[in-house]
C-alpha positions, 0 to 999 in steps of 0.5 A, a space after each residue: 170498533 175498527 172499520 172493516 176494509 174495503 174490498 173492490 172486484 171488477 172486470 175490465 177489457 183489454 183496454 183498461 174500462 171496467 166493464 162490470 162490477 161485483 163488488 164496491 165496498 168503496 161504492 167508487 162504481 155504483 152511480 157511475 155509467 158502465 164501461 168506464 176506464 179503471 183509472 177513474 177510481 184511483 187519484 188524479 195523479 196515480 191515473 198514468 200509474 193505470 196505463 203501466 199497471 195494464 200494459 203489464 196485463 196485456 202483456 204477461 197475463 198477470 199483474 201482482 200486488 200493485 198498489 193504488 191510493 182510492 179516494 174514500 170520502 174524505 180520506 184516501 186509502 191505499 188497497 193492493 190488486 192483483 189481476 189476470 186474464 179471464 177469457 178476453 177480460 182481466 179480472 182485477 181484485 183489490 183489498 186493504 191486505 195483500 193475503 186477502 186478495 190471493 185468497 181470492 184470486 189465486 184460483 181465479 185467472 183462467 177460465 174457460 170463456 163459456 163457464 166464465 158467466 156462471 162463475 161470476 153469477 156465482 161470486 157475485 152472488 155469495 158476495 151479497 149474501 154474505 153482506 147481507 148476512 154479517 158473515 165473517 170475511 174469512 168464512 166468506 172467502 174459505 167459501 170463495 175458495 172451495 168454489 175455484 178448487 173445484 174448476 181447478 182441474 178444468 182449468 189445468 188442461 186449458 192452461 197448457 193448450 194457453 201455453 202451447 197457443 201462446 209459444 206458437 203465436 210468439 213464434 209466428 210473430 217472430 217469423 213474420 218480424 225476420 221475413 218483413 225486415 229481409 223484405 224492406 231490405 230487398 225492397 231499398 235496394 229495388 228502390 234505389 235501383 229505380 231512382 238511379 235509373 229515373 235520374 240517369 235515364 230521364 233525358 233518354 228514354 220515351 214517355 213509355 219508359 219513363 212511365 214504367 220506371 215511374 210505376 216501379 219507383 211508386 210501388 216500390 214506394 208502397 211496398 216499403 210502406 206495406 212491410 214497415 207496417 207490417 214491422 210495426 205490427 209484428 212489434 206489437 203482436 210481441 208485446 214489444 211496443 216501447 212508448 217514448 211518453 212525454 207531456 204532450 198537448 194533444 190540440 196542437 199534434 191535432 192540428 199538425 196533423 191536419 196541416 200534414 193532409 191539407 196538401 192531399 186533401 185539397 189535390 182531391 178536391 175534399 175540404 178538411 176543417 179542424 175543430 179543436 177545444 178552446 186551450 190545451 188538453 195535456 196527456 203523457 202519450 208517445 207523440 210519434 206514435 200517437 201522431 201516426 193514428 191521427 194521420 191515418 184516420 185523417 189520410 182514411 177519411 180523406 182517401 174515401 171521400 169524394 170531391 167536393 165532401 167534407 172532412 171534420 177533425 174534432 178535440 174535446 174534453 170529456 171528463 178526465 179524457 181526450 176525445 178525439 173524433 174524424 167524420 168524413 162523408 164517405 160510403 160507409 161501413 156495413 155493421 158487420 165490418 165495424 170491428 172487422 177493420 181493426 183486425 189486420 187484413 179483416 176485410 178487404 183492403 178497398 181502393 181509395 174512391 180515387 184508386 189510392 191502395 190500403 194495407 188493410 194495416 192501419 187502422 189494426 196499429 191504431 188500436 194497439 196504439 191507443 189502447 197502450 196508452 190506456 184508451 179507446 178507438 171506435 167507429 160509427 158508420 152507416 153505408 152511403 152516410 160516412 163514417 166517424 172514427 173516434 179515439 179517447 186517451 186519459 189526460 194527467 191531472 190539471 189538463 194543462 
């Protein structure tokens, strides 16, 4: 008797954690904690594989027939999925043969967030009755399919307001991209301007005037630094973020980017420690990109932190992932701002507790960085306690 093929439907975020499943013929999912990156289902070596299969995801809203090889036992079987958009998550549906798949899916990619539940419930449901009742799998998805028929026209109304939304957000990024680079344009010449100006002038002007054209230097400096994030952002709101990913082992670009705050750390009288897992931890990641997450986490910690605190940067392994930690001993964020500052400008950009300025940008970057590599950034915090940015990136197989 031939065995039936396998069928795996799960939801997963933005970021590529499966956060709930509905069906695990291959049970892949069924003793493990939730939520967990999808890439643990598939063998070591397609893992990288994952990363592309949902950046395409985030950035068209579908991914159609890709193909991932499941360790099933002691065999390895090769199913097809295909996934889209469903409110804030993807749905992703995998079988053994593609047409089974669109049965399914075909109907399934958009749906209005507050009936998104029900739905699930609802296939859910007929999945395990139809297990337990022996239904034949065509019978079982001619059911499926009657059901999203009936939200279709729900959904065709919701899908040109998508589109419409959709047109408007790549317009305004667009926008926001040729205001931002005619801005550092004017900027570099202000800028250049004020150092010509501090070189001519140093021997033949007062202390009030040097003053001011230092004033004007820095925050030119800093207004520089404000529009080339705002550049960065812009980029990614498109969907335009390019990854130059290589082999990278993320203990040393760690410990690079604690040496880099040492100077400005030990200028504000805050101590910076560094514990990284004994060896190296391998993952194909962009370095540049990834290196500029480390030091705005660390540059954060220590721009928040008072003299005489403590700074700890930890590495370590956990399972299949890079877990990556920076705790400071600063004041704190309320509950109600924790995902606030992953958002651009999402709450008020405070002073630094020495009077540095904030984009209110950085840590918005960070999260889209992160999780175009597949992983995950978070925070855990209470007011008057510090606060503890943590981040995970999936490792290649062997970690190095």
């Amino acid at each position: 008797m031939a065995r039936e093929s396998p069928f795996l439907i799960v939801i997963c975020d933005r970021r590529g954690w499966v956060t709930r499943v509905l069906r695990d013929d291959p049970q892949l999912l069924e003793s493990l904690p939730l939520p967990r990156p999808f890439s643990s289902v598939v063998v070591p070596e397609e893992r990288i594989k994952t990363v592309n299969f949902f950046q395409e995801l985030r950035d068209n809203g579908v991914a159609l027939d890709w193909e991932f090889n499941l360790p099933l036992g002691e065999h390895i079987e090769t199913l097809h999925f295909y996934a889209g958009a469903v409110a804030e998550s993807f749905l992703v549906v995998g079988a053994a043969h593609h047409h089974q798949v669109l049965t399914l899916y075909r109907e399934l990619f958009r749906f209005r967030k507050d009936a998104l539940d029900a739905v699930l419930e609802s296939i859910g449901a007929q999945l395990a009755r139809a297990r337990e009742s022996g239904e034949r799998e065509s019978e079982l998805y001619d059911q499926l399919t009657r059901m999203n028929n009936e939200l279709t026209n729900m959904q065709r109304e919701l899908a040109k307001k998508n589109a419409a939304l959709q047109r408007l957000n790549e317009e305004k990024n667009r926008l926001m991209g040729i205001l931002a680079h005619d801005l550092r344009n004017a900027l570099s010449t202000l800028m250049l301007a004020a150092s010509t100006l501090q070189s001519l002038l140093r021997e033949r002007v007062g202390e009030t005037e040097a003053s001011l054209l230092e004033t004007l230097a820095h925050q030119g400096k800093f207004m520089a630094s404000l529009v080339d994030t705002v550049l960065d952002l812009s980029a990614m709101e498109s969907g335009r973020l390019p990854l130059k990913v290589e082999m990278t082992d993320l203990v040393l670009l760690a410990k690079r980017s604690v040496e880099l705050n040492r100077i400005p750390a030990r200028v504000k009288g805050v101590e910076l420690a560094f514990h990284p897992v004994e060896g190296s931890l391998i993952a194909e990641v962009d370095p540049v990109k990834m290196e500029q997450v480390l030091n705005n986490l660390i540059n954060n910690a220590v721009k928040y932190s008072d003299p005489g605190n403590k700074v700890e940067v930890r590495i370590s392994l956990a399972g299949d992932l890079a877990h990556v930690s920076v705790q400071d001993e600063g004041r704190g964020i309320r509950r109600e701002d924790m995902e606030k500052i992953f958002e651009p400008f999402g709450i008020a950009s405070e002073r630094g507790t020495a009077g540095e300025k904030s984009t209110g940008l950085g840590l918005a970057i960070a999260r889209r960085v992160v999780e175009a590599h597949g992983g995950r950034i978070w925070v855990e915090s209470e007011p008057g306690k510090g606060s503890t940015f943590h981040f995970t990136v999936p490792l290649r197989p062997g970690k190095g």
